[in-house]
N, C-alpha and C positions, 0 to 999 in steps of 0.2 A: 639483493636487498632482503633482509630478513624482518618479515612480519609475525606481527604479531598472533599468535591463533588464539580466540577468544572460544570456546565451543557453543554450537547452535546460535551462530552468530554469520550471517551472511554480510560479505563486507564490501563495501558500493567501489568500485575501482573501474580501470576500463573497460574491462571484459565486463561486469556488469554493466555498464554505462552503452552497451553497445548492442546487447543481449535485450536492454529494456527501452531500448531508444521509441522504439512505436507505442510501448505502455504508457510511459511518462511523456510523449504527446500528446496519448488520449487526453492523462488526467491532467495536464495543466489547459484541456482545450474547456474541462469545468470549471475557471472561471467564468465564463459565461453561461449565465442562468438560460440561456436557447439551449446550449451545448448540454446543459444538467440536464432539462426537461426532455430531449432528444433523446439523451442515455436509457433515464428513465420510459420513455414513450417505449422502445425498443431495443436493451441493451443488448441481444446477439448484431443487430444492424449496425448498432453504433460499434461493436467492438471490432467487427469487422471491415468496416470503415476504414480504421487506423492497421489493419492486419495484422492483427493480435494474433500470437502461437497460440495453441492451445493448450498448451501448460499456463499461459499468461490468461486464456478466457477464461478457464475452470479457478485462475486463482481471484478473479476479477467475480463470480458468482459463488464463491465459498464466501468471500469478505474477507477472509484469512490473510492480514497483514504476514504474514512470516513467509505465507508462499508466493505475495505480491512481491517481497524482497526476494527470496527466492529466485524470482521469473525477471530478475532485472529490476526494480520497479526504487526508486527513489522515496525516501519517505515523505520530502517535502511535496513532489509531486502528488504520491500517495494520499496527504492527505486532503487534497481537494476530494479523491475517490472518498475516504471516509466521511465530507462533510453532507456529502449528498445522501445518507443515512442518518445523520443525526450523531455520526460518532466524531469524537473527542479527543484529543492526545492521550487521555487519561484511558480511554477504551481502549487506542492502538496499547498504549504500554505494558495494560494488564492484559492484552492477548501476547506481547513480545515474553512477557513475565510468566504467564502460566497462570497469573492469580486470577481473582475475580477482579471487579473495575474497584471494589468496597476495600477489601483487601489491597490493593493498588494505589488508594487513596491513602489507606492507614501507615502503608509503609514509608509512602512521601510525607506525610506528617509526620512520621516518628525522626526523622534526619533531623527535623525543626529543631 
């Protein structure tokens, strides 16, 4: 099978889907506002819980979407992690982009 290579682009298949199996439990156990406030109470307890690698906890305390992908991590899962901060699709995009979240916004209005 020949894939396509996208560069600085981590691309969700099995091996990641397998690699991120315990990450992407955690973050779809935040749908539940218990689970959120739990996280928040004590997130090394809660991350350990789900026995997070440590490539996975450090990327789960950076915020750093790219090395959540990285670490296995799904983005639809993902973003329950970024909603428990206040972040946004528009937040993840312009950290996948490099831009700023403003800069992120102007370049999705300019496609219009």
């Amino acid at each position: 099978m020949n894939q396509r290579v996208i560069p600085g682009t981590t691309l969700f298949g099995p091996k990641q889907a397998q690699k991120g199996f315990a990450l992407n439990k955690m973050c779809f156990s935040f749908n539940s506002k218990e689970n959120r406030d739990a996280f928040k109470s004590d997130e090394n307890a809660y991350m350990h819980s789900y026995n997070l690698s440590t490539e996975q906890m450090d990327a789960i305390r950076s915020k750093n979407v790219l090395q959540l992908l990285e670490a296995g991590g799904n983005i639809y899962y993902l973003a329950k992690f970024a909603g428990i901060f206040g972040l946004d699709v528009q937040d993840i995009g312009a950290q996948q982009t490099g831009l700023s979240k403003e800069e992120f916004k102007a370049k999705l209005q300019a496609y219009n």
